[in-house]
N, C-alpha and C positions, 0 to 999 in steps of 0.2 A: 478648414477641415483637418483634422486631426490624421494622422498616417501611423499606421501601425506595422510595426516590421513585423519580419518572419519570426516564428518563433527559432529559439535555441536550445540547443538538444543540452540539457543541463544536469547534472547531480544534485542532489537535493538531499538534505537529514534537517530530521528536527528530532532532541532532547526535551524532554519534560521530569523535572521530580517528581517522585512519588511521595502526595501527602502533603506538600508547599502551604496548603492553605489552615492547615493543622498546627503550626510552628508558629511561632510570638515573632513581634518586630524584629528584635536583636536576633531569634536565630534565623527569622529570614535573611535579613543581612549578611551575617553568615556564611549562609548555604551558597546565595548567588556568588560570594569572591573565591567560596573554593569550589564551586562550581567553573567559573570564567577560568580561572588557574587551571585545572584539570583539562580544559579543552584546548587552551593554547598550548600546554606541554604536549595532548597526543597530537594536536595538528603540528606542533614543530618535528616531533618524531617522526610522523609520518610525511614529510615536506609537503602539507597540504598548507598552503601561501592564507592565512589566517586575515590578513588585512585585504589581500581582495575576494573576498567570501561578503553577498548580500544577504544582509543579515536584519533581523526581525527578533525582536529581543522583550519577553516576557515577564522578567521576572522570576517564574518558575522552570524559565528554559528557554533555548530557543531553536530558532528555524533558521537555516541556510542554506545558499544558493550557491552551488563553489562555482568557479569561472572556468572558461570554453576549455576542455581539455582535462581537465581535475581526473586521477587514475583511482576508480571505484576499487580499485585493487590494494590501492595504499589506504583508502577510507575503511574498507570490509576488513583488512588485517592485521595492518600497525594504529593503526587510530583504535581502532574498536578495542583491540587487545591493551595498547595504551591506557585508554579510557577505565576499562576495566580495572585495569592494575592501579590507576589512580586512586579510582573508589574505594579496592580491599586497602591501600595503605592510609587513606582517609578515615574510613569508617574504622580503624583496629587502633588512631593516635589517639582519641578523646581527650584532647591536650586543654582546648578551651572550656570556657563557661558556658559559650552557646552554643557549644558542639550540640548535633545531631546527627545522627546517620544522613545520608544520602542514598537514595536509591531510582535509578534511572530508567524510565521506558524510551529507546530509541527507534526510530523507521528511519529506511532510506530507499531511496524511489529515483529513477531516472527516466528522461524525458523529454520532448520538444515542450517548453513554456515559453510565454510572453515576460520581458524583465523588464518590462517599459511602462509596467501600469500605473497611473495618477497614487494610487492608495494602496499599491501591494504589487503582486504578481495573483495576473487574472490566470484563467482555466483551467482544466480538469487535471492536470497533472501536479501544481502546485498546491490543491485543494486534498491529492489521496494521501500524503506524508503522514498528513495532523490529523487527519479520518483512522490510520493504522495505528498509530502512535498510540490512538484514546480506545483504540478496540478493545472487543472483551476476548478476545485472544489471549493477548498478551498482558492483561490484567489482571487476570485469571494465572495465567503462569507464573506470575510474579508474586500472589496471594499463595498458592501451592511451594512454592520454592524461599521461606522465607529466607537463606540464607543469601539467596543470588544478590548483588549490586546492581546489576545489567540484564535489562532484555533488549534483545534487537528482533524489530520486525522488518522485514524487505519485501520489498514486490515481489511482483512474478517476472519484471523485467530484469530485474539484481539479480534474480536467482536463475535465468535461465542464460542470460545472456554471458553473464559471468562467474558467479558460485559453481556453473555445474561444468565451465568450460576448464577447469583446474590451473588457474591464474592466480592462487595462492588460498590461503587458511582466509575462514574456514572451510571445512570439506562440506559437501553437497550433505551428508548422511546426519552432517553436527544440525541441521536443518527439521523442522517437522510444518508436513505444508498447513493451511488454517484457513478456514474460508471467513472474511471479514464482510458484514451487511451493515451499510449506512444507509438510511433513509433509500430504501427497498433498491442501492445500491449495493452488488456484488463484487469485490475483490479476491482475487486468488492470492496468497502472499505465503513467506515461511519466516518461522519465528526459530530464531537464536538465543540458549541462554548460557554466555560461558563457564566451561567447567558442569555441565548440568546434563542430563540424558533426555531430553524431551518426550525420545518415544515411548518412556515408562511412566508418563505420566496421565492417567485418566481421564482427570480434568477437561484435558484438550482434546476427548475423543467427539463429542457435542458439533466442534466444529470443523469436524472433517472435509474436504472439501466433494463436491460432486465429480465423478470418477469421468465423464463429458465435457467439462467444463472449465474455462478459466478465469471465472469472474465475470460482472457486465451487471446489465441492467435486469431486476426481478421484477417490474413491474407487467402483472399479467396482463393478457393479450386477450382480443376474444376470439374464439375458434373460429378459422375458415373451413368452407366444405373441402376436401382433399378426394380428388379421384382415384377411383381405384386403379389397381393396376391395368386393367383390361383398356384394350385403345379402342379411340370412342369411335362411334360408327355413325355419322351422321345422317338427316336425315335430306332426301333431296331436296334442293331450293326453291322455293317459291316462286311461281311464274312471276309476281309481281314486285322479287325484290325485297320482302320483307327479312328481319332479323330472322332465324329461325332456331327452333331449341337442339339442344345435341343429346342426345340417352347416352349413357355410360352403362359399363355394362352391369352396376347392381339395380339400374330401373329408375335410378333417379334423375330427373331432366333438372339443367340448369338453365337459364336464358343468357346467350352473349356466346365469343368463340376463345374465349382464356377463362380458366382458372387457376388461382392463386393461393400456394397453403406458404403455411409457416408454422414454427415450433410455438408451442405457449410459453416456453421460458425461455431468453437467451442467456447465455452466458459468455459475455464476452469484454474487453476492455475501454468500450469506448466514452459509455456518457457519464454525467455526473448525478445524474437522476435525482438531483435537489427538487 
């Protein structure tokens, strides 16, 4: 019988190029060795421990898991601004033959995950990175901004837990929030793009978020009855014990001694609603 530990509360990013699959052999090649160059230089700067980072490696980018303790503060400021500044000194050499630009969609996301699975890392929190990452959010901002190198998308847990507790750059405001829907799953997240003004940009008005909500599942519900306010006034008990019905005060009789409402949409963090 197989044993599964507890999950661990983990840091999590994944990079993707923009356009990878558009480039010839030689500048794939490429791109992936100054791509790998660029993220060891902001993880060294930023002493994020690069060789024990679990790691998941595409080709076009990749996904990692940093280890127990990794400071979201050194990843959101010196890596990110690192990263950045790799990419404008990258993309301005055109030294090579197979140069091409580089340009970067990043999420980062924190969380209790499983790192012990057969073929990956299972559940819902190793699955939202690459769901942000591929959003029309931050797709979309990267299409309106051709100048940017870098978009960063974060959760709602990056950004509340730590962007807006002023634990370093960037500031809460360099932020614009964006509601992300995968497969009639809801995310609440804010997108970063440095040097760039987010909240002047139209584009991204489409995915504003809901002014109640912080993400979750949109899969519709179907309507229960909901009592009114008036308390119900039953009726006497049946000498012989039977159920008996209750009127409420707009006339409408129910059968049984509960009812039960709930909202048609929730929004909230928890499923993956695959």
């Amino acid at each position: 019988m197989q044993v599964h530990r507890v999950p661990e509360y983990r840091l999590l990013f994944t990079v993707d190029i923009e356009d990878y699959s558009g480039r010839n052999d030689r500048e794939q090649h490429t791109l992936q060795a100054a791509l790998d160059q660029m993220l060891a230089n902001a993880a060294d700067t930023a002493e994020l421990d690069r060789a024990a980072w679990k790691r998941q490696e595409g080709g076009d980018g990749i996904y990692a898991v940093l280890p127990l303790g990794a400071d979201v503060t050194h990843l959101m400021d010196v890596f990110v601004r690192e990263l950045d500044a790799g990419l404008g000194a990258y993309n301005r050499r055109r030294s090579e033959p197979t140069w091409t630009r580089i340009r970067l969609r990043m999420a980062v996301h924190v969380g209790p995950m499983h790192v012990d699975g057969a073929m990956g890392w299972p559940g819902q929190h190793a699955v939202q990175p690459a769901r942000l990452r591929d959003s029309k959010p931050i797709r979309i901002a990267m299409q309106a901004l051709p100048a940017a190198d870098l978009a960063v998308i974060v959760s709602n847990e990056i950004y509340r837990d730590y962007i807006t507790q002023g634990l370093g750059e960037p500031r809460p405001n360099a932020f614009r929030p964006v509601q992300v829907t995968v497969k009639r799953q809801a995310y609440l997240a804010y997108l970063y793009v440095p040097g760039f003004d987010l909240g002047e940009l139209p584009e991204l008005a489409v995915f504003a978020p809901p002014s109640d909500g912080e993400g979750g599942d949109l899969s519709p519900r179907s309507p229960e009855p909901v009592p009114p306010a008036a308390a119900p006034v039953p009726r006497e008990p049946a000498p012989d014990g039977r159920q008996v019905n209750v009127t409420y005060g707009s006339g409408d009789a129910f059968s049984g001694d509960k009812l039960s409402g709930d909202k048609n949409i929730y929004y909230g963090g928890g499923r993956d609603g695959r």
